[in-house]
C-alpha positions as CSV (number, residue, x, y, z in Angstrom):
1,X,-1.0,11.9,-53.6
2,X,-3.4,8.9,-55.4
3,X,-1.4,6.6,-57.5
4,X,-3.0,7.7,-60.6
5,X,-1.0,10.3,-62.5
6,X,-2.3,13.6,-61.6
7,X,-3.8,14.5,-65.1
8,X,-6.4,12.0,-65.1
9,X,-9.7,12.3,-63.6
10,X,-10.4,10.0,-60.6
11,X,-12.1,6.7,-62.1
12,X,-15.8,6.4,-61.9
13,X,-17.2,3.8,-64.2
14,X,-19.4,5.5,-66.7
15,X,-22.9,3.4,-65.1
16,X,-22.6,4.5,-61.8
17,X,-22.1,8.3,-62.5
18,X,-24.9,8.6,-64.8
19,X,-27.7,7.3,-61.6
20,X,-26.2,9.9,-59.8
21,X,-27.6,12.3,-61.8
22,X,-30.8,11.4,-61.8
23,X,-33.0,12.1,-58.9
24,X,-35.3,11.4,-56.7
25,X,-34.2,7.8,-55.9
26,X,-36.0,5.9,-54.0
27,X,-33.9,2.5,-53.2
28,X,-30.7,1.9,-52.7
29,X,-28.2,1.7,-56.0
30,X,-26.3,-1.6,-55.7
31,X,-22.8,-1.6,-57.7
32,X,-20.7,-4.5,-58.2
33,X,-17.7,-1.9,-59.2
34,X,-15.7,-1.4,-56.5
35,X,-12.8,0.4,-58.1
36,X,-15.3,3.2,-58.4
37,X,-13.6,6.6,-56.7
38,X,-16.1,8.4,-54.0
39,X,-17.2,11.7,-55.2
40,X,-18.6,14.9,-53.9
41,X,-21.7,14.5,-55.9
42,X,-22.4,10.9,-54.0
43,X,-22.6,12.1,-50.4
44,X,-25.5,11.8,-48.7
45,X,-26.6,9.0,-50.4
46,X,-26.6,4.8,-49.7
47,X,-25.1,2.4,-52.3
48,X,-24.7,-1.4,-51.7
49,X,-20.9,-2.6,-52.7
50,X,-20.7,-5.8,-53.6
51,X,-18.4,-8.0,-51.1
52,X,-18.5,-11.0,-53.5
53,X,-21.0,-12.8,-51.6
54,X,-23.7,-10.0,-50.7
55,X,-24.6,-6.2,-51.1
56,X,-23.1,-4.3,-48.3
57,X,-24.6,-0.9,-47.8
58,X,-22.9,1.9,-47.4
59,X,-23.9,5.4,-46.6
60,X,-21.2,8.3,-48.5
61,X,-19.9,10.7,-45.9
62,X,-17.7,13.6,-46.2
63,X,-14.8,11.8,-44.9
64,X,-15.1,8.9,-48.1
65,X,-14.5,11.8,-50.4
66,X,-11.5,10.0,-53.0
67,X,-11.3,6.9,-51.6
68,X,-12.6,4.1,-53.8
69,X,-15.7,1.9,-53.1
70,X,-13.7,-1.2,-51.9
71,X,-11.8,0.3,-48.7
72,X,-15.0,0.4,-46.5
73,X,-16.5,-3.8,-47.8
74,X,-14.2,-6.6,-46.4
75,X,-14.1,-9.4,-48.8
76,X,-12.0,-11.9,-46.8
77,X,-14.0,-13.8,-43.8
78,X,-13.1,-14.2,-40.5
79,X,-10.8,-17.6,-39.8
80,X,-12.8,-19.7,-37.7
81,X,-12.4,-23.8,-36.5
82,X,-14.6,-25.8,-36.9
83,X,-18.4,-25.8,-38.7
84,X,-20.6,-24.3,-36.3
């Protein structure tokens, strides 16, 4: 069960679903929205989440079906000491 209430439509911001319709794309689409849900009509193609630093790329899967952009892009950097 999502935590949205079940009569609204997963959220897909209105930018990002219109690309999808168009075809034949050639690059990669790069979104900065990463509250953006995964839909069916996304698989198959690669999409660059924004991480706050740099365009991550992702390629949709089956299994990404209603999960939001954000799970798969880490946005906190590994702890390290030192500047090396």
């Amino acid at each position: 069960m999502s935590k949205r209430s079940s009569w609204k439509f997963n959220y897909v911001h209105e930018d990002l679903f219109q690309v999808f319709f168009v075809k034949n794309q050639s690059s990669t689409l790069k979104s900065r929205n990463r509250s953006s849900t995964i839909l069916p009509l996304f698989l198959g193609n690669d999409i660059g989440v924004y991480d706050g630093y740099t365009f991550f790329k992702l390629s949709l899967q089956s299994p990404m079906v209603g999960h939001k952009l954000g799970e798969f892009v880490r946005t906190r950097q590994t702890f390290r000491y030192g500047k090396k």
